[in-house]
Structure formats: C-alpha cells, structure tokens
Backbone as JSON Lines, residues from 0, in Angstrom:
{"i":0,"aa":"X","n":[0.83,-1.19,0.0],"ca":[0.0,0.0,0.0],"c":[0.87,1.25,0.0]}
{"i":1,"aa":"X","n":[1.67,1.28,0.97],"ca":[2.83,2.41,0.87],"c":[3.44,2.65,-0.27]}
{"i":2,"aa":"X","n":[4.0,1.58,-0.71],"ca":[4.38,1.14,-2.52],"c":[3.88,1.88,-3.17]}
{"i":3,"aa":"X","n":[2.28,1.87,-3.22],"ca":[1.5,2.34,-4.19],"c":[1.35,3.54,-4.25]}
{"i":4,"aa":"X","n":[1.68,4.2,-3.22],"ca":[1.18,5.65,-2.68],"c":[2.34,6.75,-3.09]}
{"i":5,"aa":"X","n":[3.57,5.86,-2.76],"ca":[4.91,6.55,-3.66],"c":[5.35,6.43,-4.89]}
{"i":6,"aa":"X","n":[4.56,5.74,-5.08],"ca":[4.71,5.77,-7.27],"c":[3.85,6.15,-7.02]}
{"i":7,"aa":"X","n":[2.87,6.92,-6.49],"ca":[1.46,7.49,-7.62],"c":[1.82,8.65,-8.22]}
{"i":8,"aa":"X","n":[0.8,8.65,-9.0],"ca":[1.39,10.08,-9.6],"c":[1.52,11.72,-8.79]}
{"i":9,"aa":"X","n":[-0.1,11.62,-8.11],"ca":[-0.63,12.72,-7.16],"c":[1.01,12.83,-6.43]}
{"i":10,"aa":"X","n":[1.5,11.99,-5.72],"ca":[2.88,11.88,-4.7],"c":[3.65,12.59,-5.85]}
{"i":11,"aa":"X","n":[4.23,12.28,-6.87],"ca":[5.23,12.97,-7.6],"c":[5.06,14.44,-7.79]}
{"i":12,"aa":"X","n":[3.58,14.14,-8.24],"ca":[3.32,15.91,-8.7],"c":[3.33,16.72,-7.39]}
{"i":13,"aa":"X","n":[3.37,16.39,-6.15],"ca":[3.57,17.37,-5.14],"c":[5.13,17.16,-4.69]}
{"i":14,"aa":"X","n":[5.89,16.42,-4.98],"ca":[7.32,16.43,-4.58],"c":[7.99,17.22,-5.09]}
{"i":15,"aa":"X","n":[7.24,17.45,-6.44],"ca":[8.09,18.32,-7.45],"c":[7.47,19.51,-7.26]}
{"i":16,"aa":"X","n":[6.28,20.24,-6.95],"ca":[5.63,21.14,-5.91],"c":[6.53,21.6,-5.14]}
{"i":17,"aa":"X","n":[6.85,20.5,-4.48],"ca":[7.81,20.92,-3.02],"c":[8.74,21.17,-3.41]}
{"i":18,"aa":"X","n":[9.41,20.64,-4.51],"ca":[11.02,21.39,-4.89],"c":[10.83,22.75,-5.05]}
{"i":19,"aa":"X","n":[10.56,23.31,-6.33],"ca":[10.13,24.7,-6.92],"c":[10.02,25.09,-5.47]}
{"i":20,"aa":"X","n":[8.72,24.89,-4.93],"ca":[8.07,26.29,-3.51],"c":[8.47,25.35,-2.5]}
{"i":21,"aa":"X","n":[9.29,25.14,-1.84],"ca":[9.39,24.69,0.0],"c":[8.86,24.99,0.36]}
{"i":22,"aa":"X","n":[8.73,27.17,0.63],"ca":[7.95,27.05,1.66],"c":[6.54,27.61,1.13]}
{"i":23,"aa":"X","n":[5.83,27.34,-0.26],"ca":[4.91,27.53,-0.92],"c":[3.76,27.36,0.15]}
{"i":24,"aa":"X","n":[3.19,26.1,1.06],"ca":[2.51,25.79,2.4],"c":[1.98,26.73,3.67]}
{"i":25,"aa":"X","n":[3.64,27.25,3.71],"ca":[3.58,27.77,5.07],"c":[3.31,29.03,4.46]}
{"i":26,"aa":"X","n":[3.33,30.23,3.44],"ca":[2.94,31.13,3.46],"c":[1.14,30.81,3.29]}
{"i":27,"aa":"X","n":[0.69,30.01,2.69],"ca":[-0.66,29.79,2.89],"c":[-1.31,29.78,3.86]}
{"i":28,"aa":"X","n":[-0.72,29.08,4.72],"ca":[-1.16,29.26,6.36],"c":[-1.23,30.42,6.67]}
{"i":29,"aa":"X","n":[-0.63,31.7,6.47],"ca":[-0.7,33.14,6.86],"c":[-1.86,33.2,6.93]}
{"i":30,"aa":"X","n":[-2.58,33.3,5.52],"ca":[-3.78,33.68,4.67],"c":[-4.76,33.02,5.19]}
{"i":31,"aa":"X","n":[-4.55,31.89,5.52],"ca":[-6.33,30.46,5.79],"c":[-6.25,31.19,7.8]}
{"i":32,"aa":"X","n":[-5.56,30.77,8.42],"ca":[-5.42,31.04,9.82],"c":[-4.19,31.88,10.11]}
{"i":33,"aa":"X","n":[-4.33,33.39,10.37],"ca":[-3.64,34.08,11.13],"c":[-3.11,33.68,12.77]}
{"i":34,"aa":"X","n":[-3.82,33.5,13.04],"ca":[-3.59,33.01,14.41],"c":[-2.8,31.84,14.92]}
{"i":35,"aa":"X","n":[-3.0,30.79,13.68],"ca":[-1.95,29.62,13.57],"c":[-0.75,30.34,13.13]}
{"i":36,"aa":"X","n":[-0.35,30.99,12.03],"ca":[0.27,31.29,11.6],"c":[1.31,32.12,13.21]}
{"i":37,"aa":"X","n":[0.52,32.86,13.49],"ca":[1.06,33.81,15.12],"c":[1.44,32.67,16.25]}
{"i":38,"aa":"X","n":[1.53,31.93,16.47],"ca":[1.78,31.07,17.26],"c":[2.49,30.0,16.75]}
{"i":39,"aa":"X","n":[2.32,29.2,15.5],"ca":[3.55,28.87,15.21],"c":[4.91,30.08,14.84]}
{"i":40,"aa":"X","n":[5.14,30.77,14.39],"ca":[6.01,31.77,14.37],"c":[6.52,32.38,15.68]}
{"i":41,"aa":"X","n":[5.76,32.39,16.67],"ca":[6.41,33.03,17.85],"c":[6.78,31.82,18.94]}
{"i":42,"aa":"X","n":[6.18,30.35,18.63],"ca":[6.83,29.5,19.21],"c":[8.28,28.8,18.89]}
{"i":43,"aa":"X","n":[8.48,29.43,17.64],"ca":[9.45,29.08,16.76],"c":[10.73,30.1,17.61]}
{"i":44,"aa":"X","n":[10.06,31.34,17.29],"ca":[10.94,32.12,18.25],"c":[11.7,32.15,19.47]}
{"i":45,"aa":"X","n":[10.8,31.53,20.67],"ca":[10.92,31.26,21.51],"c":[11.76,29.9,22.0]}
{"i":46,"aa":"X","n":[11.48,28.57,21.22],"ca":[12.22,27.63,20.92],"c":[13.49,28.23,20.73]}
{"i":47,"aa":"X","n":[14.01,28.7,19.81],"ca":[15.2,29.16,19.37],"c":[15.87,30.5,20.28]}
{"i":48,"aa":"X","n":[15.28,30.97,21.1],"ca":[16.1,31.97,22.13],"c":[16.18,31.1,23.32]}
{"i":49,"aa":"X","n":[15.29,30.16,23.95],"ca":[15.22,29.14,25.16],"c":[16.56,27.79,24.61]}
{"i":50,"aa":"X","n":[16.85,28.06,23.47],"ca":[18.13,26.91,22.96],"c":[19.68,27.87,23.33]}
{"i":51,"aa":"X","n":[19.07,28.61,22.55],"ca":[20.59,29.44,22.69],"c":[20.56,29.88,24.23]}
{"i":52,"aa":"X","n":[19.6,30.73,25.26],"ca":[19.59,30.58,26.08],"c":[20.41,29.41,27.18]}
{"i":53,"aa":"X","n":[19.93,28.55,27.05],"ca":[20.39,26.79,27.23],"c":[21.63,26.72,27.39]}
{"i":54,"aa":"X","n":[21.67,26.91,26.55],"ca":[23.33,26.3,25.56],"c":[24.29,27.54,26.06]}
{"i":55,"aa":"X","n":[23.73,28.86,26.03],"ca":[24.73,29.91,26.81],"c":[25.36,29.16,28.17]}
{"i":56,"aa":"X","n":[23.97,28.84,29.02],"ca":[23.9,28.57,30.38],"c":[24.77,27.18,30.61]}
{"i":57,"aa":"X","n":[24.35,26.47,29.33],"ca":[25.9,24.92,29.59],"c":[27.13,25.72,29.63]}
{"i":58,"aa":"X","n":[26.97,26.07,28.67],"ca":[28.89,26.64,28.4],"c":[29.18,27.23,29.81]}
{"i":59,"aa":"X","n":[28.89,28.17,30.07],"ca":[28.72,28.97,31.39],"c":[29.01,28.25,32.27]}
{"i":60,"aa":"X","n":[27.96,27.1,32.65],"ca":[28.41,25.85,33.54],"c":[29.94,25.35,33.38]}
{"i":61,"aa":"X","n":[29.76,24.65,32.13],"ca":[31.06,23.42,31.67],"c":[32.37,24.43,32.08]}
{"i":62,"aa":"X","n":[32.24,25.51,31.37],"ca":[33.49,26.21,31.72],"c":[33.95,27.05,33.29]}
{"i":63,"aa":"X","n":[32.68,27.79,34.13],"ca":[33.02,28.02,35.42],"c":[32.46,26.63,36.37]}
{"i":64,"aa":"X","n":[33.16,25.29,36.15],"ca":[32.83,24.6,36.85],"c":[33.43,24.92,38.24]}
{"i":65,"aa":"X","n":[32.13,24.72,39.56],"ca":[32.39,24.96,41.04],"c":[32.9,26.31,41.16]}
{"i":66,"aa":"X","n":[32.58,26.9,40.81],"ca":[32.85,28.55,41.03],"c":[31.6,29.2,41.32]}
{"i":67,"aa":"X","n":[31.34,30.21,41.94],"ca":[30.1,30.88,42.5],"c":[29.56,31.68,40.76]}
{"i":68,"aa":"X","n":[30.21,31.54,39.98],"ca":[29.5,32.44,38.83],"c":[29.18,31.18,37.86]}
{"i":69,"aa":"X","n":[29.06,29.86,37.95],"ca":[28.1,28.86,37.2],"c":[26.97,29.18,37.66]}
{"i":70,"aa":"X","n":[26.39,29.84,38.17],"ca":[24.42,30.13,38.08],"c":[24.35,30.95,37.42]}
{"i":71,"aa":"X","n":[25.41,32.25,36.8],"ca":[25.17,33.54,36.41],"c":[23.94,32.76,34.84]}
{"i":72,"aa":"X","n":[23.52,31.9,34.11],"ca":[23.09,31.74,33.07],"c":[21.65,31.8,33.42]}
{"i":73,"aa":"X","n":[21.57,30.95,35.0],"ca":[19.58,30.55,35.5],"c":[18.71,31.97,35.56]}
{"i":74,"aa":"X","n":[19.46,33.54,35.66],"ca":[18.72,34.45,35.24],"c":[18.41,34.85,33.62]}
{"i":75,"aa":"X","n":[19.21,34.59,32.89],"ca":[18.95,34.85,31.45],"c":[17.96,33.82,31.0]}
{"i":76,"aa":"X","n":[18.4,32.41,31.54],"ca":[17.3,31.99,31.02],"c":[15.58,32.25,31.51]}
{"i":77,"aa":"X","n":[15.54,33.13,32.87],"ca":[14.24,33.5,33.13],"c":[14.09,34.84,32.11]}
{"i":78,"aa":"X","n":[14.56,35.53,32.64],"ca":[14.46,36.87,31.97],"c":[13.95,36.24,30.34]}
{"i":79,"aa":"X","n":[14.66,35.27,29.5],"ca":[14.15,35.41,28.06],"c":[12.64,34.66,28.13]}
{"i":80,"aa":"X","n":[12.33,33.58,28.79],"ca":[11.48,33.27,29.08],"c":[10.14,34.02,29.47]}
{"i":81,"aa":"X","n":[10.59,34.88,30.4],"ca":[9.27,36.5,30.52],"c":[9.21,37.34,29.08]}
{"i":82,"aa":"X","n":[10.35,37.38,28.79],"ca":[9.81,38.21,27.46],"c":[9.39,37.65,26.15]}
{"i":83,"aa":"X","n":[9.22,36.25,25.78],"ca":[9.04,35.68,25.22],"c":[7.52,35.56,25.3]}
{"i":84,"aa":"X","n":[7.26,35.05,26.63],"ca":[5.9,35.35,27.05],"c":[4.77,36.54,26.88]}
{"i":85,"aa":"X","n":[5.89,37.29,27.58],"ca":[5.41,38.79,27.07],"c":[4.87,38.72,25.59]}
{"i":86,"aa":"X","n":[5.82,38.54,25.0],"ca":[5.8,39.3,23.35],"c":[4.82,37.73,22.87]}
{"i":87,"aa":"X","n":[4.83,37.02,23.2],"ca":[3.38,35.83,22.46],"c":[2.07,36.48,23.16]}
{"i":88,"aa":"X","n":[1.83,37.19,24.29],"ca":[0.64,37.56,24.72],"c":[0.12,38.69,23.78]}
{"i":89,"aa":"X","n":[1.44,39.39,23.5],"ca":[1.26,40.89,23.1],"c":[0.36,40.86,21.67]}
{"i":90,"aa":"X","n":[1.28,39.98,21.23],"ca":[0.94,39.7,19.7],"c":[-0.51,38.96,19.11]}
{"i":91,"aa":"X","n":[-0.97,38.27,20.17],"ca":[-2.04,37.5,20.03],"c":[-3.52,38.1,20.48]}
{"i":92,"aa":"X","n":[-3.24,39.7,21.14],"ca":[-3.96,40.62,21.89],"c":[-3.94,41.48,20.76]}
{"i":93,"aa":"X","n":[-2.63,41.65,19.79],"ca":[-3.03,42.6,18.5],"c":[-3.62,41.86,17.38]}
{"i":94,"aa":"X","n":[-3.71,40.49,17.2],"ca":[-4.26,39.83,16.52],"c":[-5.78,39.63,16.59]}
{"i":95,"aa":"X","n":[-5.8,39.48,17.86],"ca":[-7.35,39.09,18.3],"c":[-8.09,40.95,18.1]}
{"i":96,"aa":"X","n":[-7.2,41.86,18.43],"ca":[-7.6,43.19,17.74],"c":[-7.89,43.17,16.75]}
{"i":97,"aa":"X","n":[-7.28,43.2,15.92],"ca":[-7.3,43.62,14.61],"c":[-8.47,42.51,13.74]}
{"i":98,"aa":"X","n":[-8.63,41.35,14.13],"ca":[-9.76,40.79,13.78],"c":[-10.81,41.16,14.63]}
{"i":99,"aa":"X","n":[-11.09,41.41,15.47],"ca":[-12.35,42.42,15.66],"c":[-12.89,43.54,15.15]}
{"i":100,"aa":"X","n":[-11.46,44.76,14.95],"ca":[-11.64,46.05,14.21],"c":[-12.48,45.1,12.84]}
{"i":101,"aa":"X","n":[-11.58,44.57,12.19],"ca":[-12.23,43.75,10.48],"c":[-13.79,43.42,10.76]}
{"i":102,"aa":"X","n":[-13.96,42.89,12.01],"ca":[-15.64,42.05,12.11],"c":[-16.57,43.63,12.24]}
{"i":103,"aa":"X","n":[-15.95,44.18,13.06],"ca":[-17.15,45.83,13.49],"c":[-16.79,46.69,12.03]}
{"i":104,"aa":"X","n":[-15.79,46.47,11.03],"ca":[-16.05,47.34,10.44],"c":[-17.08,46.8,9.43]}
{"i":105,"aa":"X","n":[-17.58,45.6,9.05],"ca":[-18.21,44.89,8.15],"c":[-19.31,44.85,8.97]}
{"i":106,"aa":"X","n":[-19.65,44.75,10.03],"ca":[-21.05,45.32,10.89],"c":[-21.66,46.24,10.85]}
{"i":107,"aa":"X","n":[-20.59,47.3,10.93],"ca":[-20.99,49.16,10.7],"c":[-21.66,49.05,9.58]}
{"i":108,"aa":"X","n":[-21.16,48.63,8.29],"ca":[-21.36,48.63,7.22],"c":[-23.06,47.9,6.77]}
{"i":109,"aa":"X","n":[-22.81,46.97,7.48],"ca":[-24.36,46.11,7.35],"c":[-25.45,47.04,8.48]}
{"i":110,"aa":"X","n":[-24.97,48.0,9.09],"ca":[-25.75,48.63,10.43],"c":[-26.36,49.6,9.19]}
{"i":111,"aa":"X","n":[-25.18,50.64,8.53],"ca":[-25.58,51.63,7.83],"c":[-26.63,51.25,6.83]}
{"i":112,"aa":"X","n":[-26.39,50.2,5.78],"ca":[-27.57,49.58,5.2],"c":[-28.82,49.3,5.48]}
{"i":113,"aa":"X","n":[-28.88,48.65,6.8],"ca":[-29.86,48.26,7.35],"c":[-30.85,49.67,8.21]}
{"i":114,"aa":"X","n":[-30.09,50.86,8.03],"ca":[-30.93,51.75,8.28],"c":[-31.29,52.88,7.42]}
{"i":115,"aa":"X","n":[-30.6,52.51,6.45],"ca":[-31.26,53.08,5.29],"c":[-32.14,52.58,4.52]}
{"i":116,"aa":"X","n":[-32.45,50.98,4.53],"ca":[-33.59,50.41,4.38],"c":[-34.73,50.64,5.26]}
{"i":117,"aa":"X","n":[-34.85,50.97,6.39],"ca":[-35.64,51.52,7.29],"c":[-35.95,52.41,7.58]}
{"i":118,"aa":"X","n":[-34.97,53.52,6.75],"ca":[-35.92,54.96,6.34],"c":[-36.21,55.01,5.56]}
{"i":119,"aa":"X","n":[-35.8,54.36,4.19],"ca":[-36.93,53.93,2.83],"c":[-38.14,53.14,3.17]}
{"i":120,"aa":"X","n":[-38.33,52.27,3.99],"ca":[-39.63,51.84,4.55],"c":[-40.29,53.06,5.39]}
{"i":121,"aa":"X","n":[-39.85,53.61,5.75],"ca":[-40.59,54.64,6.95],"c":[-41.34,55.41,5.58]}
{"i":122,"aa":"X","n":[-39.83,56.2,5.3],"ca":[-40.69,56.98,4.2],"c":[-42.19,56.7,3.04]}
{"i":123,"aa":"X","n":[-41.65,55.27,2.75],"ca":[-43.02,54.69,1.79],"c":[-44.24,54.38,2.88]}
{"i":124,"aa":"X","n":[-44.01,54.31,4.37],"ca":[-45.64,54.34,4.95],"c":[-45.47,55.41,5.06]}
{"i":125,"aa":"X","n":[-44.76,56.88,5.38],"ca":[-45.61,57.83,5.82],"c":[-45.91,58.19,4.63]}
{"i":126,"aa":"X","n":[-45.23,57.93,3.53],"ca":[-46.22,58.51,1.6],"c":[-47.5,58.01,1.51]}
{"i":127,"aa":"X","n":[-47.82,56.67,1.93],"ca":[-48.9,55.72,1.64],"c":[-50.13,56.27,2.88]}
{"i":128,"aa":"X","n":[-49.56,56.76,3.88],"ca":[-51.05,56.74,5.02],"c":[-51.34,58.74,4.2]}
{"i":129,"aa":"X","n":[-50.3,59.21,3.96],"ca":[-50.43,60.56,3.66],"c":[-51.84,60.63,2.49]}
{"i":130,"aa":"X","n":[-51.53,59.63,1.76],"ca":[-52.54,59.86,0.68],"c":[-53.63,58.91,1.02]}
{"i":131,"aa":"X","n":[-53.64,57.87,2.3],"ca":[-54.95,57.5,2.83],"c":[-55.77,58.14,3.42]}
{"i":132,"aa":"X","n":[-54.91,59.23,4.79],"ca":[-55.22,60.17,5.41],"c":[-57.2,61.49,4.59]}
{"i":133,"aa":"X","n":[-58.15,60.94,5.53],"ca":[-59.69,61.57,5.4],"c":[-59.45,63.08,5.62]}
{"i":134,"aa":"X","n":[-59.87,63.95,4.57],"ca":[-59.73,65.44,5.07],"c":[-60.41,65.54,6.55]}
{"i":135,"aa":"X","n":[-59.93,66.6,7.03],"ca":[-60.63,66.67,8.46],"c":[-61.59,67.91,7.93]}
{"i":136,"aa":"X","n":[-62.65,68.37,9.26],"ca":[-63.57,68.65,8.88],"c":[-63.39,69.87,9.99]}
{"i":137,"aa":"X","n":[-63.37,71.15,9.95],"ca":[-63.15,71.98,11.1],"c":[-64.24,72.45,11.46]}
{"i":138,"aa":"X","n":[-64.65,72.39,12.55],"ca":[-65.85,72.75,13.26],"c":[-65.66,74.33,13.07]}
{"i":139,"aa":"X","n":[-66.93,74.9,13.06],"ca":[-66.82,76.43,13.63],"c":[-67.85,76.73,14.81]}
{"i":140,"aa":"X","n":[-67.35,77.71,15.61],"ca":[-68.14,78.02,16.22],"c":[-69.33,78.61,16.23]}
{"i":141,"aa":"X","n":[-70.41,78.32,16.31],"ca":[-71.6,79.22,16.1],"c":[-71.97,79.98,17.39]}
C-alpha cells in the first residue's frame, strides 16, 4: 500500500511542488489562519532563544565549573522566558484586535444599510397613510 502511494502520480506531482516552492505551504497558512500562523512563528521564536539561552547557560556551567559564577546563566534563562511570554501575549492581543476592528467594520457597514432600508420603509408608509389620510372637517363656532 505504501508502494503504491509513492509511485502514484498525485505523490510525484507534489514532490516536485515541493522542490520549486518549499515554503509555498507555510505562506498559505498566513492567509487560511492568522492566528496559527502567530503562534507557530512566535513558538518558533521562543524555541530558538530558550536553545541558545540553554546552551549559553551549559557553556557557562562546563566552563566556570564549582565557582560561584556557574548560576550567572539561570537568570537569562528567566528573563528570556518573561519576554518571550510577554511578546506571544502581546501579539495575540493585537491579533485578536485587529480581527475584531475587520468584524465591526463589516457590521458598521451592514448597520448603515440596514438603516437606510428603514428609512426607505418609513418613508413609503408615511407617503402611503399621507394619501390615505380623510380630510378633516373643522368645526366652527356658532
């Protein structure tokens, strides 16, 4: 079955897909889900400063072995860790913005319509009772 699935053709024609565009996929993802897109990208980030982070803090170790300055690394690695945090909250608070601004401005838009259909209705009953409307009849005084 596997056999079959790597000679097919569909399998070739996307391998060769994948040559031309690598990352042809992942810019799609931008476009379908922003929000995936924001969270893989800033976990990516974070992965990669919590490594180097790491890896500062070995060296640091391996080389001041038993010396009072092998901990100097356990604050960098907090410190990048808060701001990492920081900046995934930040970003996902301007995201979740900015798709709201997009939803209220396409609301406004259906609000304004929807009340200009409702003063074109107003207007056509008060035209229609205007010309139903019985003359009145004014009393006089005698």
């Amino acid at each position: 079955m596997v056999h079959q699935f790597v000679n097919s053709h569909a399998f070739k024609a996307e391998l060769v897909k994948a040559k031309h565009d690598p990352l042809g996929k992942w810019f799609q993802v931008r476009t379908l889900s922003p929000l995936v897109y924001l969270l893989v990208r800033d976990g990516l980030v974070y992965f990669v400063m919590m490594f180097s982070a790491s890896m500062l803090n070995l060296a640091i170790t391996i080389h001041f072995n038993r010396r009072e300055i092998q901990a100097m690394g356990v604050p960098i690695i907090l410190a990048v860790a808060s701001i990492s945090a920081s900046r995934l909250a930040l970003n996902l608070r301007g995201a979740t913005r900015r798709q709201r601004e997009n939803s209220q401005s396409d609301q406004t838009t259906i609000h304004f319509e929807l009340q200009n259909i409702a003063k074109e209705a107003s207007a056509r009953t008060r035209s229609e009772t205007s010309t139903t409307r019985r003359p009145s009849t004014i009393m006089a005084d005698v």
